[in-house]
N, C-alpha and C positions, 0 to 999 in steps of 0.2 A: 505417539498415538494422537489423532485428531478425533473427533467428534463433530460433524456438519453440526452449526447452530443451527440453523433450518429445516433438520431431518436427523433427531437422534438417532435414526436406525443405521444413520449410513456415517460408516470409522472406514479411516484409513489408519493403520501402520508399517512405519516405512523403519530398514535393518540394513542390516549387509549381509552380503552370504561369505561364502569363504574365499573369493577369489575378488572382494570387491565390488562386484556386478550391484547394480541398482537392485532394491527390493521394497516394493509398495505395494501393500493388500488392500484389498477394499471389499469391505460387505452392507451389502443395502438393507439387507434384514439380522441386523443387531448383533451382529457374529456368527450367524447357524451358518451361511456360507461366506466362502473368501473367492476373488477371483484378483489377479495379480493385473496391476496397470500402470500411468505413469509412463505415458508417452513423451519422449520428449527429455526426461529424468534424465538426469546422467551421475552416476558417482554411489558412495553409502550416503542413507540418508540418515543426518542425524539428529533435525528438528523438522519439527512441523506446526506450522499455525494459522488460524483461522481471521481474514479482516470481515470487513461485513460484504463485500463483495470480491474477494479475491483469496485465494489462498495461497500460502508459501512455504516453501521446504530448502533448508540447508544441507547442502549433502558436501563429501568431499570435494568437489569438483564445481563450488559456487551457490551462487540462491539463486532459485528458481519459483516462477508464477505459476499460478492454474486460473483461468479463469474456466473451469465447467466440473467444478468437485474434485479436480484430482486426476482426471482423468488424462487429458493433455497438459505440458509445463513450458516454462520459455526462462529460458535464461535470460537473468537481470541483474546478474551480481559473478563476475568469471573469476574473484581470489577463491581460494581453496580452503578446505577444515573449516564449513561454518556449522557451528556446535551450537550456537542458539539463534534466535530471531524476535525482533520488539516491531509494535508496531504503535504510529501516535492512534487512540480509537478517535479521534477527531481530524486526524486528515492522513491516512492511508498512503501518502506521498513519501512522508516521513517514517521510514524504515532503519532497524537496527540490526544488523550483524557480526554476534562473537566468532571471531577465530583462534588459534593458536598465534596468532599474531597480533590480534587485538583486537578495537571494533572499528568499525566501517557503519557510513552515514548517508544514506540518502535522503535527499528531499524531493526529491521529482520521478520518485515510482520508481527508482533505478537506472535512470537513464546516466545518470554520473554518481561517483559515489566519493568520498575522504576517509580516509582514517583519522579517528579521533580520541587517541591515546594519550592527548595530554593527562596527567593528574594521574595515573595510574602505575604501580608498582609491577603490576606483574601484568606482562599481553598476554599470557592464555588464558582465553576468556570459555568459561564453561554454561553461564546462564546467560540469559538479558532477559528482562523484565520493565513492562514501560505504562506508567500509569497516566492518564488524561486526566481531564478536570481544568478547574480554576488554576492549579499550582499541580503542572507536567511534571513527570520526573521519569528519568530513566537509571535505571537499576545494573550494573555485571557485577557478575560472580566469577571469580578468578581461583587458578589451582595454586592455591596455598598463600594467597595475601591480600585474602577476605574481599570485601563487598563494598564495588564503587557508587557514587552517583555522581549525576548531575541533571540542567535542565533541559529539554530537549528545543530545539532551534522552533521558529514559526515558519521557515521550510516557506515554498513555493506552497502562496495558498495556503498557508495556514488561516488558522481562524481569530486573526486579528478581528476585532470587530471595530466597523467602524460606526459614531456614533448613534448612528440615524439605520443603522442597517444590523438584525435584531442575528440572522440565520439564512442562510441559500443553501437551495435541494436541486440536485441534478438529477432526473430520471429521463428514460432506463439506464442500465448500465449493467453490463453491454447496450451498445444502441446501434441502428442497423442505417436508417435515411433522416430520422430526425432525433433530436435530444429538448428535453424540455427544464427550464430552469426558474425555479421558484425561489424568490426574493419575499422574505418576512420582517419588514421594515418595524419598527419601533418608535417610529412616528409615521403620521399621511406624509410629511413632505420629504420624500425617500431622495434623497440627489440620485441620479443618474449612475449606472454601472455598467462601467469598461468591459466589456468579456472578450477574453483572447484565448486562443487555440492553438498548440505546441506541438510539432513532431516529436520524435526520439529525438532524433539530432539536433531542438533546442532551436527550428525555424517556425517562425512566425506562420502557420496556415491560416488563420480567419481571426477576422478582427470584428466586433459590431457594438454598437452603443445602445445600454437597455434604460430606458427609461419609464419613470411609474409614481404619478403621485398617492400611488394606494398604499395600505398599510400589505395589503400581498398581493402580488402580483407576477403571474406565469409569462414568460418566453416560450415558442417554439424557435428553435434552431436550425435550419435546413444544414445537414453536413453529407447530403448525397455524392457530394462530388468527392468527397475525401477516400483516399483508398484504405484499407483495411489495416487496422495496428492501432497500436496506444497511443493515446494523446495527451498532455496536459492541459485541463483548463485552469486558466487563473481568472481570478476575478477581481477588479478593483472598484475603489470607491474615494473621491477626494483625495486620489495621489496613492492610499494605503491598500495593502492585500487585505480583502477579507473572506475571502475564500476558493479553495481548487481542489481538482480531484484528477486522479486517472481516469481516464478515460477509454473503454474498448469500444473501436469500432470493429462489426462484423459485417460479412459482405455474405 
């Protein structure tokens, strides 16, 4: 069962029926009605979890995205039996997936993924659990030889910080012809920021150099020409990542 953090009226839960078939309900008014949806879905579902702009569900048949509540999903993850789902709350890139095989890692929204079972006793993994902060950590729970950790990677875009550069905001997101990027520096003399723009398939689309001696300072982004789909942005500063995001473009 999810909960929209933006709208506690509106749950989705997602099951299996008898024959396997996909099953996600969703009610906008707190439970009094359900109407079935999850286009896109494929498989039993048998997590669900909420980022701050995306949502994600592990069903038999892979992980999948929703960027519009639940309603439409896009495979991002095609192994099979995902039983739980972790996300970094600081960079959304960084995703965890338990299977009956073990977990799987992405840093880049999905676009590639690892299994990362070193240190672990048993691959059937029944939780994931992924705490942010100062000191990340990421959590599985396994059937019958207890409960792992470790630290979770700084991934594409994570939020290295670099000296002089405090925080950076991307809005909107989704974004349609432009996108706008807020740099909150930590001193006036902000060096200059790389910002790059990644297909799925890890090519290079736009490159440009932001520069700003202010302590904050907004970007607009022309991205009209780009055709519709996810993108990653990284962002650098003096060589080091200091921050990215997914990215949806809509048309």
């Amino acid at each position: 069962m999810l909960i929209d953090p933006s709208d506690p009226n509106h749950i989705i839960i997602g099951g299996d029926s008898l024959y396997s078939y996909k099953l996600l309900l969703k009610s906008t008014d707190l439970g009094a009605t359900w109407v079935h949806t999850g286009d896109g879905l494929i498989g039993a579902v048998y997590a669900l979890i909420a980022g701050s702009e995306c949502w994600y569900a592990g069903t038999s048949q892979g992980v999948f995205q929703s960027n519009d509540g639940g309603t439409t999903w896009t495979l991002i993850g095609s192994f099979t039996n995902v039983r739980a789902l972790g996300v970094l709350p600081e960079n959304e890139s960084v995703i965890y997936a338990g299977t009956s095989s073990g977990v799987y890692l992405t840093t880049d929204a999905g676009i590639t993924w690892q299994q990362v079972n070193e240190g672990l006793t048993s691959v059937n993994i029944l939780s994931i659990a992924v705490r942010g902060g100062a000191n990340p950590r990421v959590f599985a729970g396994t059937n019958g030889a207890g409960i792992f950790a470790s630290a979770p990677p700084i991934g594409i875009g994570g939020y290295q910080m670099a000296a002089v550069l405090g925080r950076v905001e991307v809005k909107p997101n989704p974004c349609r012809n432009t996108l706008t990027i807020t740099a909150y520096a930590q001193t006036r003399n902000c060096q200059p920021v790389l910002c790059e723009l990644y297909d799925r398939a890890g090519r290079l689309v736009k490159r440009l150099e932001l520069s700003s001696a202010d302590k904050e300072k907004k970007w607009t982004v022309n991205i009209n020409s780009l055709p519709a789909g996810i993108y990653i942005l990284r962002l650098k500063q003096q060589g080091a990542n200091i921050g990215g995001k997914a990215i949806l473009i809509t048309r």
